[in-house]
N, C-alpha and C positions, 0 to 999 in steps of 0.2 A: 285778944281779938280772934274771934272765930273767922276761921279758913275755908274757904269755898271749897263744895263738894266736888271729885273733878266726875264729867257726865262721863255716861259708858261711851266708848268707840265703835262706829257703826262696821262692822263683819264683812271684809273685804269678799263679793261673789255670790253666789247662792245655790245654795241643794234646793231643788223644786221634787216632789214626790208624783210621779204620772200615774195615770190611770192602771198602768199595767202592775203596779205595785215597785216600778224601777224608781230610780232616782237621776237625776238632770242637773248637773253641776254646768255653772255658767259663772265665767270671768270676764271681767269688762277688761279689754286690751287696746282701748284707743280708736283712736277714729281711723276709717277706713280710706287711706289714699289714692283709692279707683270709685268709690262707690261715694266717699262724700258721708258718711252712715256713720253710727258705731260699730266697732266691730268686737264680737264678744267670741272666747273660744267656748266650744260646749264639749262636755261628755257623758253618754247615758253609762248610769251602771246598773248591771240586772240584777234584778230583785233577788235577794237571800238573806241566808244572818248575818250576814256582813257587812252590807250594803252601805251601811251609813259609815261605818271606818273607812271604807275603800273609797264612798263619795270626799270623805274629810282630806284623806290621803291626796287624792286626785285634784281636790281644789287648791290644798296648799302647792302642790306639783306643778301646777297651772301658773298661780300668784307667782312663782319663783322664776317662771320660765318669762311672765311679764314684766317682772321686776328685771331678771338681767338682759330683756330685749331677745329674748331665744324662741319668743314667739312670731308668727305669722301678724305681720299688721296690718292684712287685708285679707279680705275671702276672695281675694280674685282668680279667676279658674287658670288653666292652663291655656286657653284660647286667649284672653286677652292679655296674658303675658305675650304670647306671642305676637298680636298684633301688633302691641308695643314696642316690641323688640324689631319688629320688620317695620315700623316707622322710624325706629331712630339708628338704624345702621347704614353704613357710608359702602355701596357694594356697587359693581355695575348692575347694571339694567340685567344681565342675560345672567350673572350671581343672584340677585335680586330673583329672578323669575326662577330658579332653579330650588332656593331655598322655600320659595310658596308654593311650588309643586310638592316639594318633600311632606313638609307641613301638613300640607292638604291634602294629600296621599296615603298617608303611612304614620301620623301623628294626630292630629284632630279626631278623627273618625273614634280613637280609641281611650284617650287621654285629654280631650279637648275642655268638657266637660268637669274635670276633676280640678278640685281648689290645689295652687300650686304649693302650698304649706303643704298638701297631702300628700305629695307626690314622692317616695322614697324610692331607695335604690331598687326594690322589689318589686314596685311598678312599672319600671325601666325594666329590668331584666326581662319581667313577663311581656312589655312590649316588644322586644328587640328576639321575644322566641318566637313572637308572632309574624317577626317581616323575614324569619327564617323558614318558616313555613310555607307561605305561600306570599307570591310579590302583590296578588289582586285580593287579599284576604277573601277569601272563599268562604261559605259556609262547610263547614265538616260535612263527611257523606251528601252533600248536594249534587244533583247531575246538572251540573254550568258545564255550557260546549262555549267550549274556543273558537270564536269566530274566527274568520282571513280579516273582515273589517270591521271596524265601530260604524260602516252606514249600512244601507236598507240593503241589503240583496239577497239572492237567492245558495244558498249553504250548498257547497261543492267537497269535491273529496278532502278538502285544504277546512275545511269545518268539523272538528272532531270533539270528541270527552273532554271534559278541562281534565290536565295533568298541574299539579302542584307544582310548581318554581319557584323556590328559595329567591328572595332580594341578594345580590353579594356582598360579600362582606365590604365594599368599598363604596355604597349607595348605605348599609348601613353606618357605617362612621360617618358617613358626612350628618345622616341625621343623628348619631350622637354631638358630635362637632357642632351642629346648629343650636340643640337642647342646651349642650352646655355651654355655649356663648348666653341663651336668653336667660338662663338660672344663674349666670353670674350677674348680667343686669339684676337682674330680681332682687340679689343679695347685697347691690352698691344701694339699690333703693330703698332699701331694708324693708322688702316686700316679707320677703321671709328671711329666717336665720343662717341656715347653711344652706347649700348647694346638694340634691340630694344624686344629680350627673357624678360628680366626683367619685363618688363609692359604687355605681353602676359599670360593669363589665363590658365594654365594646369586644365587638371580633376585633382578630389582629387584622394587622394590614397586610393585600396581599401581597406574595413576595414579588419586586417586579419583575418581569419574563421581556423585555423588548424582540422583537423575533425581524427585524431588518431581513429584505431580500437578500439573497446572497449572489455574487458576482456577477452568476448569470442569468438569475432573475433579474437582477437590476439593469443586464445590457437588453435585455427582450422589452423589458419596459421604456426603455429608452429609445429604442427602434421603433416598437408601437408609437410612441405619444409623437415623435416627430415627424409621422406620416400626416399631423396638423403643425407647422412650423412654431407658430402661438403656443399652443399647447406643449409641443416638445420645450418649448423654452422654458416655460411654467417648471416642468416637472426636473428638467437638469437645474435650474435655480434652485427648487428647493433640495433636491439632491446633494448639492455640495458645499450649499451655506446649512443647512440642517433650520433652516426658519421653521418657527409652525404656520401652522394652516391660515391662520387669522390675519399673521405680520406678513406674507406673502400677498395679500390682497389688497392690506392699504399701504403695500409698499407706493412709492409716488416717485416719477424719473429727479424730482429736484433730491430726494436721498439718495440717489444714483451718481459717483466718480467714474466716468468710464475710465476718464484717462489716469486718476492715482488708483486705481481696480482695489474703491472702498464703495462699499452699500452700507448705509447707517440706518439700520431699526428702529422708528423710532415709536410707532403705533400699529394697532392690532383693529381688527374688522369684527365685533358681532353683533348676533341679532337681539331685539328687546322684547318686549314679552309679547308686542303686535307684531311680529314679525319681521321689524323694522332693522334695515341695517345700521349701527352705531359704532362709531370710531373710537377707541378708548387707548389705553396704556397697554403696554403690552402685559403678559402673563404676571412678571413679575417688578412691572413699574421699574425695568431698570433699560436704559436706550444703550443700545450695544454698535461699534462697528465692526465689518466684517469683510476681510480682504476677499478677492476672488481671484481664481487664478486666469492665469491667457486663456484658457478654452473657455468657461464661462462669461470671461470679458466680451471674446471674439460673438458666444451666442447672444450675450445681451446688446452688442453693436450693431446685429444683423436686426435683433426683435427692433431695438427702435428704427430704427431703417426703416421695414413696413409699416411702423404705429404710423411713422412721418407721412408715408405714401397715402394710410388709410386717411388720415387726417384731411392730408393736402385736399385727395380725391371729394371732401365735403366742404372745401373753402376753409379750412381753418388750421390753425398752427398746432405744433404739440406744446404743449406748454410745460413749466417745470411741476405745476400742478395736474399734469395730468397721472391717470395710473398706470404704473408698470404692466400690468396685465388687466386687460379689459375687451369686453366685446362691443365695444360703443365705438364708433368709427373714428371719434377725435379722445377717445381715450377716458372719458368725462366722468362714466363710469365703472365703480369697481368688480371685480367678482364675485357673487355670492358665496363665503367659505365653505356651506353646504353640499352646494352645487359642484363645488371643484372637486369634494370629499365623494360625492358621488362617482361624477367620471370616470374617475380613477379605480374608485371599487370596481366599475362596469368593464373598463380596461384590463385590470389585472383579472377578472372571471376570464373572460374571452381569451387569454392566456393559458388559464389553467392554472394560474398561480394566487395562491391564497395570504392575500394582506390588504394592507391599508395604506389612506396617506401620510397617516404620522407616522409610519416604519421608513417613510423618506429619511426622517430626521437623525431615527435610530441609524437609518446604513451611514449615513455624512459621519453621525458619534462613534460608530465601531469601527469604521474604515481611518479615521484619524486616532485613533488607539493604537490599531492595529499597524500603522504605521511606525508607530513610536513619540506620538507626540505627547504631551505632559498634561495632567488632569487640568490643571488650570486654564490652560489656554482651551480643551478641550469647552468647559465649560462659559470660558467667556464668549466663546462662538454658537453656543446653543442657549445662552443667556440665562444660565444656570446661576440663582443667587447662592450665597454660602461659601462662596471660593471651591467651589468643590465637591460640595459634601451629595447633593442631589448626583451630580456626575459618577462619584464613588460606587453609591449604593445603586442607582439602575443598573451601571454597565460595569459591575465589581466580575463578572466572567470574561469580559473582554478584554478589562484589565491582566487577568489571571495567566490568560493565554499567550500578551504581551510580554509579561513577565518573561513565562517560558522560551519567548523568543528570543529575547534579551538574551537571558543565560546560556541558550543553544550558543547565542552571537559571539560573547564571552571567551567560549570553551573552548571555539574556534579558532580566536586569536593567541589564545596562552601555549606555551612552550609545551612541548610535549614531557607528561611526566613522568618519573622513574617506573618501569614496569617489577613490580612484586615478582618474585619466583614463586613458580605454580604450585611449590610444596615448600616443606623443610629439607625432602632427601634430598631434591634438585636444586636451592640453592649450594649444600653442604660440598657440591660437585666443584664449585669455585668459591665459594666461601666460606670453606669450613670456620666452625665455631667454638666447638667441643671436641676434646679429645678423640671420643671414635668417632667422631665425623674428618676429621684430622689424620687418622691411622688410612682409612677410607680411601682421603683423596689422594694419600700417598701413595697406596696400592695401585689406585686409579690410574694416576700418570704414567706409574712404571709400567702397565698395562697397552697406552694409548702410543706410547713411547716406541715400542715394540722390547723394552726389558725382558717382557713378559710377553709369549705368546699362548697362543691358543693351544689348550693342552697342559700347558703346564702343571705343577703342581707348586702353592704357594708353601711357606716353609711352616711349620708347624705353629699351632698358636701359641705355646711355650719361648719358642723363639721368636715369634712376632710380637708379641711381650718383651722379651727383651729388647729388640732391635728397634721398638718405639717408645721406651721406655716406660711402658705404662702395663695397668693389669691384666690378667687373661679376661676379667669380666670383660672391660674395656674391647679387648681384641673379637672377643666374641660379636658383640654390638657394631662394630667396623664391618668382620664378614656377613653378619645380616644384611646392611647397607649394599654390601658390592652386590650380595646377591638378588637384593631388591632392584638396582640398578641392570644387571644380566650381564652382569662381568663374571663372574665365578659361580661355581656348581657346588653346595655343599653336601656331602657325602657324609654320613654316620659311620664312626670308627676311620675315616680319613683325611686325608686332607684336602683343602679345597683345590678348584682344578677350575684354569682359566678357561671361557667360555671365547665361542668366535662371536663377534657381535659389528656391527656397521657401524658402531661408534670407535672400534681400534683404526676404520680409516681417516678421521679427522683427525686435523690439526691439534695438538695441545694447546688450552686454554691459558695458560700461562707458563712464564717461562724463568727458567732456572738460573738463566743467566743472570750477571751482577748487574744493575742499572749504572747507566755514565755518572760523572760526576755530572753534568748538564741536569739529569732529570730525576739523580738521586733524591728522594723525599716526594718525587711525583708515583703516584700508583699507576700503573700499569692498566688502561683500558682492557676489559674483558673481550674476547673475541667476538664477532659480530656480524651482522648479515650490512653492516656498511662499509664492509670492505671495497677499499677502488675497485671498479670491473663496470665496465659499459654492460648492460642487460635489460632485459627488458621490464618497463617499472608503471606501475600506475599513478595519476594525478590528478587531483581533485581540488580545481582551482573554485578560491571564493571570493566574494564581494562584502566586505560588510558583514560576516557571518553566511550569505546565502550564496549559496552553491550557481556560480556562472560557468562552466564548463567542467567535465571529466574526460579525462581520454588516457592511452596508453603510448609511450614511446621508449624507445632505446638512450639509454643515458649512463652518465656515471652520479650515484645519489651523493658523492663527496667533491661534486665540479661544478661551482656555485656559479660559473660561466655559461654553461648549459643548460644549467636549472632559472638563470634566470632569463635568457633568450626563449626557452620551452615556457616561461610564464610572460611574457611581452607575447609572441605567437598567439597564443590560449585567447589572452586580453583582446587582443586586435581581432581574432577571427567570432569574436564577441559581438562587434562592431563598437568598443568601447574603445576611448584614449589612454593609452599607457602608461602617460606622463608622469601622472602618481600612484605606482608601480605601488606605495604605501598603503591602498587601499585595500590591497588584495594579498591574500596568502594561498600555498603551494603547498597539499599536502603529499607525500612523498610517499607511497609503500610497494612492498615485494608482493608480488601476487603466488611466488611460489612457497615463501613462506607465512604470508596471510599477515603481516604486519606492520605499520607504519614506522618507517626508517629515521621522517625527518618532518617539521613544519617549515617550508620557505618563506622568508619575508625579503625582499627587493629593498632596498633605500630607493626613497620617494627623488629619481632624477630623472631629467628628460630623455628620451629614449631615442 
């Protein structure tokens, strides 16, 4: 039985040959999920000898990339990915409005247009040198003046040449950040194959710099803003809870404890893309509470006191829905966060002092570091998510500082340590080690002793050899020492000859005598500037590490009865309580010898 002939298989694709003598490779890849179409990939190849292998190459390269799904399944451009992607993301209104400005600023204009399969890392890169160039894309060598406004008026000295301005690096990541959220939709839709954000280069991010007033900028603005009682409140509130600007405005008296002095966070204020003001979650969708201390409590008792008054004055109650800060007579309504971001700016100019209103936040963050409190708690009161990690990295220098304080505080409390001898010859004066450091300090004594006076001559080195048992090298290396020391003269071809020096009027360092059996195996303390004697002595009383009084009096630095009445006085004239004397140490030095003697510490009893 004859076998059916099997037919030819129809040639997946097609080389078309154009007018130009080129070649038009076209693969069919499926229907088009935007457009409803077929959607086919095409590539021209230019006309040569080659052309038809390169076309063959190219179409099977195509079939391969349609076969394992590595192709583009629609021709949709980058504009309507994006539309897409800003239809189906879950953001607020004033996120929402921030991401279609990006888009429509700084992305469409240049990229809008291009099929999103075309879109590789090379095209991103060349984008992102463009928003580094100039933020309004310019035309190159064009004369564009920079207006003062976008409306009609008349061009004053404030109307100049455009100057180039770079976008920053941190308006550009965000439109990295947006591309590569809508490229990865793309890639779950299997609009196209990979993601081509991924292998595209963002700037870094910049490092953060927070610049918080400092002390007494913070008291000048405190003084300013409560020349309006309202206002002053506003600004010490967010000063020491560290709120942002938005959770300050829809704060509402019913999240207000005056009496357990808790404020609970639990929504934020902004605007929508008509301008409208909208209530949402806070920053980071997490509701925080937030102690406050009696001065804050005391200003927020006073601020509602007036809301009440204001209220009253228009027939009407404060209610628990009313807001904390508002210029509406019963409270009813909130503050615009712009508005108050203004003020403030206008307030600190007229100062002289250059910041903003989130550097509130920053001073509340630095000044609770800097006191010693723990990142975490740091962080729960600025509603930092992460446990930390956001807290670390902005305010990692005020950490650093604290640190420093810490270990100063540390250094303060520990016993004081063994001081090193300033050399080798000068410890060998009481400690000898080695043989001729040993010959040395034997000469030494007999010298200080009055054995040996001034003038003398010591006995030959032959016999100072013998009578120490050791060699003439040996002995030689000893009268270097004495004479490094300014005890003896040596003289070539003689012998040495004891010098007058102000050390034969001290005391001997140690002594020859036999120790009792009581303190036998006990060593014998070195001589010392703690010798008993009333004199006069310096004192450098602390707290916790930080220095609460210095002064000078007559004492004995070995009469712990004295030292500790001269550290009660110090305390008291502090205007501190005594009582736990354990809080504080007594450092103790000679001002004629430049050294400290002693650390005092008190046992913590009533006094």
């Amino acid at each position: 039985m004859a076998t059916k002939k099997a037919g030819r298989t129809r040639a997946r694709g097609s080389i078309d040959e154009l007018p130009s003598g080129g070649l038009r490779v076209r693969v069919y890849a499926g229907w088009d999920t935007v457009t409803g179409r077929r959607h086919y990939l095409t590539e021209i190849i230019k006309p040569g000898p080659r052309a038809r292998a390169q076309a063959e190459a190219a179409r099977t390269r195509m079939l391969n990339e349609v076969d394992e799904r590595r192709s583009p399944r629609t021709s949709a451009t980058v504009d309507q990915l994006l539309d897409r992607y800003l239809e189906m993301i879950d953001v607020s209104a004033s996120t929402h409005l921030m991401y279609t400005r990006y888009l429509e600023n700084h992305v469409r204009p240049f990229i809008g247009g291009v099929k999103a399969g075309a879109v590789g890392p090379d095209v991103l890169d060349s984008l992102y040198a463009e928003l580094r160039r100039c933020r309004i894309h310019c035309r190159p060598k064009s004369r564009q003046v920079d207006h003062r406004t976008p409306q009609a008026h008349e061009c004053d000295e404030r109307c100049g040449p455009h100057v180039c301005k770079p976008l920053s690096n941190t308006t550009i990541r965000h439109v990295h950040h947006i591309l590569n959220a809508a490229f990865k939709k793309a890639v779950r839709w299997r609009w196209i194959a990979t993601s081509p954000v991924t292998q595209a280069e963002a700037p870094p991010p910049k490092p953060p710099d927070p610049r918080p007033p400092t002390p007494a900028e913070a008291a000048k603005l405190i003084e300013e803003a409560s020349l309006d009682p309202d206002w002053g409140a506003l600004v010490w509130f967010t000063m020491t809870t560290g709120a942002r600007r938005g959770e300050v405005c829809a704060l509402r008296w019913r999240n207000v404890d005056l009496e357990q002095s808790l404020v609970e966070i639990r929504r934020a204020l902004a605007t929508d893309g008509r301008s409208n003001l909208v209530e949402k979650d806070t920053k980071t969708h997490q509701q925080r509470r937030v102690t406050i201390d009696a001065e804050t409590q005391a200003v927020l008792t006073e601020h509602r006191a007036r809301a009440e008054e204001a209220a009253a004055q228009v027939g009407k109650l404060l209610t628990g829905q009313a807001f904390v800060f508002s210029q509406a007579p019963d409270s009813s309504e909130p503050l615009v966060p712009s508005s108050v971001g203004q003020r403030y700016t206008r307030m600190a100019k007229r100062l002289g002092i250059e910041t903003h209103f989130h550097a509130l936040r920053h001073y509340s963050a630095t000044e609770l570091i800097a006191a010693g409190m723990d990142v975490r708690t740091v962080a729960g009161r600025l509603g930092h998510c992460g446990g930390g990690i956001t807290t670390l990295r902005v305010y990692s220098a005020w950490l650093a500082e604290a640190d420093q304080r810490a270990a100063a505080g540390i250094a303060a409390r520990l016993p004081d340590r063994p001081r090193p001898a300033a050399s080798a010859s000068e410890r060998a004066k009481t400690a000898p080690r080695l043989p001729f450091e040993k010959v040395a300090s034997s000469i030494r004594l007999q010298i200080l002793t009055g054995e040996l006076v001034p003038g003398d001559q010591l006995l030959a080195v032959n016999a100072l050899a013998k009578q120490h048992g050791v060699g003439v090298g040996t002995v030689y290396r000893a009268l270097q020492l004495l004479e490094e020391w300014g005890l003896v003269l040596l003289k070539s071809g003689g012998r040495p000859i004891v010098l007058e020096t102000a050390e034969i009027d001290d005391q001997p360092e140690t002594s020859v005598e036999k120790p009792s059996s009581e303190t036998e195996g006990v060593p014998a303390p070195p001589a010392s500037s703690l010798a008993s004697a009333v004199r006069l002595l310096d004192f450098v009383v602390r707290r916790r590490g930080y220095v609460i009084a210095d002064f000078s009096a007559e004492a004995d630095p070995n009469n712990a009865s004295q030292l500790r009445q001269l550290l009660i006085d110090a305390v008291r004239r502090d205007g501190r309580d005594p009582s736990d004397l354990g809080d504080f140490t007594m450092e103790v030095a000679d001002p004629e010898l430049k050294e400290r003697l002693r650390t005092f510490v008190a046992p913590s009893t009533a006094s």
